[in-house]
C-alpha positions as CSV (number, residue, x, y, z in Angstrom):
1,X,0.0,0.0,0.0
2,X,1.8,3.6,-0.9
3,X,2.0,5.7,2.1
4,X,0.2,9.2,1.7
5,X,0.0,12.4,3.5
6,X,-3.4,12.6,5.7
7,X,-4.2,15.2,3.6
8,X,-4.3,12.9,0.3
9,X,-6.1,10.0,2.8
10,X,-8.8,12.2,3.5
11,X,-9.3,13.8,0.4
12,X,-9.5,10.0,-1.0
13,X,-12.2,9.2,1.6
14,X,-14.5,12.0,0.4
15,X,-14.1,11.6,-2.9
16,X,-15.0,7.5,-2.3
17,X,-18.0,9.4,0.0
18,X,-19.2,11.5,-2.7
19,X,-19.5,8.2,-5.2
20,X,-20.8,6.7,-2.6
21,X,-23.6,9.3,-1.8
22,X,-24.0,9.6,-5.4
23,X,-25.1,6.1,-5.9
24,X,-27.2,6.3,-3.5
25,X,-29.2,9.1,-4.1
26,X,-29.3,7.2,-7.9
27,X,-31.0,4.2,-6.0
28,X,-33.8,6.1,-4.6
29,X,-34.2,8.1,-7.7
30,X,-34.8,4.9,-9.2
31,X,-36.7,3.4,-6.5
32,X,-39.2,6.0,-6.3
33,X,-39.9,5.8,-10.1
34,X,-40.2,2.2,-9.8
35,X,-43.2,2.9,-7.3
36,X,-44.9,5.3,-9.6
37,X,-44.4,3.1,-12.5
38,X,-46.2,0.3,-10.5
39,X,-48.8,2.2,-9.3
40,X,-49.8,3.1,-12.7
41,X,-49.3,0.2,-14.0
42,X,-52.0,-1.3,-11.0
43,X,-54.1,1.7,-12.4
44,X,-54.2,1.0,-16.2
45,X,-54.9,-2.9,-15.2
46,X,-58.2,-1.5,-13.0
47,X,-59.3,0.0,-16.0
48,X,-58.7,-2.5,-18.1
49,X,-60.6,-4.8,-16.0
50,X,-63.4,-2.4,-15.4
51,X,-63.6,-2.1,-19.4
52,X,-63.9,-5.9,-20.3
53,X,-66.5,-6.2,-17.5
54,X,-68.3,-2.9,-19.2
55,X,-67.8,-4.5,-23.0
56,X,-69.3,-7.8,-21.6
57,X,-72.5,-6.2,-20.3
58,X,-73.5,-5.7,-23.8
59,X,-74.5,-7.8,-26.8
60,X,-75.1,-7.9,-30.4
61,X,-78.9,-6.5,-30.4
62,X,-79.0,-4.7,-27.3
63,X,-80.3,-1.4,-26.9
64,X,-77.5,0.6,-25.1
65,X,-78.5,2.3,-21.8
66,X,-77.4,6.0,-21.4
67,X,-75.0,4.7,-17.6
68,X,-73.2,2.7,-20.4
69,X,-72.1,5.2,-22.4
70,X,-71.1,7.4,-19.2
71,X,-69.0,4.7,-18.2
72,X,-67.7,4.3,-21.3
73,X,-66.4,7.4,-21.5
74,X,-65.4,7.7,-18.2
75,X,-63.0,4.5,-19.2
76,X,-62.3,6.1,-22.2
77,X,-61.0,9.7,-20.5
78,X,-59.2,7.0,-17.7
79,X,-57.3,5.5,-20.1
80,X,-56.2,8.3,-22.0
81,X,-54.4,9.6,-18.9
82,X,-52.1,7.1,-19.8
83,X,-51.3,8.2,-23.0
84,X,-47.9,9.9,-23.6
85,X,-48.6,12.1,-26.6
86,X,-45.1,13.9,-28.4
């Protein structure tokens, strides 16, 4: 191991420390956007659910009721929220 002044050790452990702090700040970044990515993700499957369950309340021949189409769009305007648009 080369000697060094205390000087040179210290300014070696706080360089390591900033790294160090650096990753770790990194790892909650990443943590917390891996909790909002799994929240919406549990969001977008609710309305996914919610819209097979609404398109399986109708069929060929029915007479659509007016709630449907609020849900619908309510689904619809959901879902959108979603949507990443350039």
């Amino acid at each position: 191991m080369k000697e060094g002044t205390t000087q040179q050790l210290l300014n070696s452990m706080f360089r390591i420390q900033k790294e160090w702090e650096e990753h770790f700040n990194e790892l909650v970044t990443r943590a917390q956007l891996q909790a909002i990515t799994e929240s919406m993700y549990n969001e977008l499957v609710r309305v996914a659910r919610e819209s097979i369950e609404l398109l399986t309340q109708v069929q060929p021949g029915d007479t659509i009721p007016k709630e449907w189409g609020t849900k619908r769009d309510e689904l619809v305007a959901r879902a959108k929220e979603f949507i990443i648009d350039d």
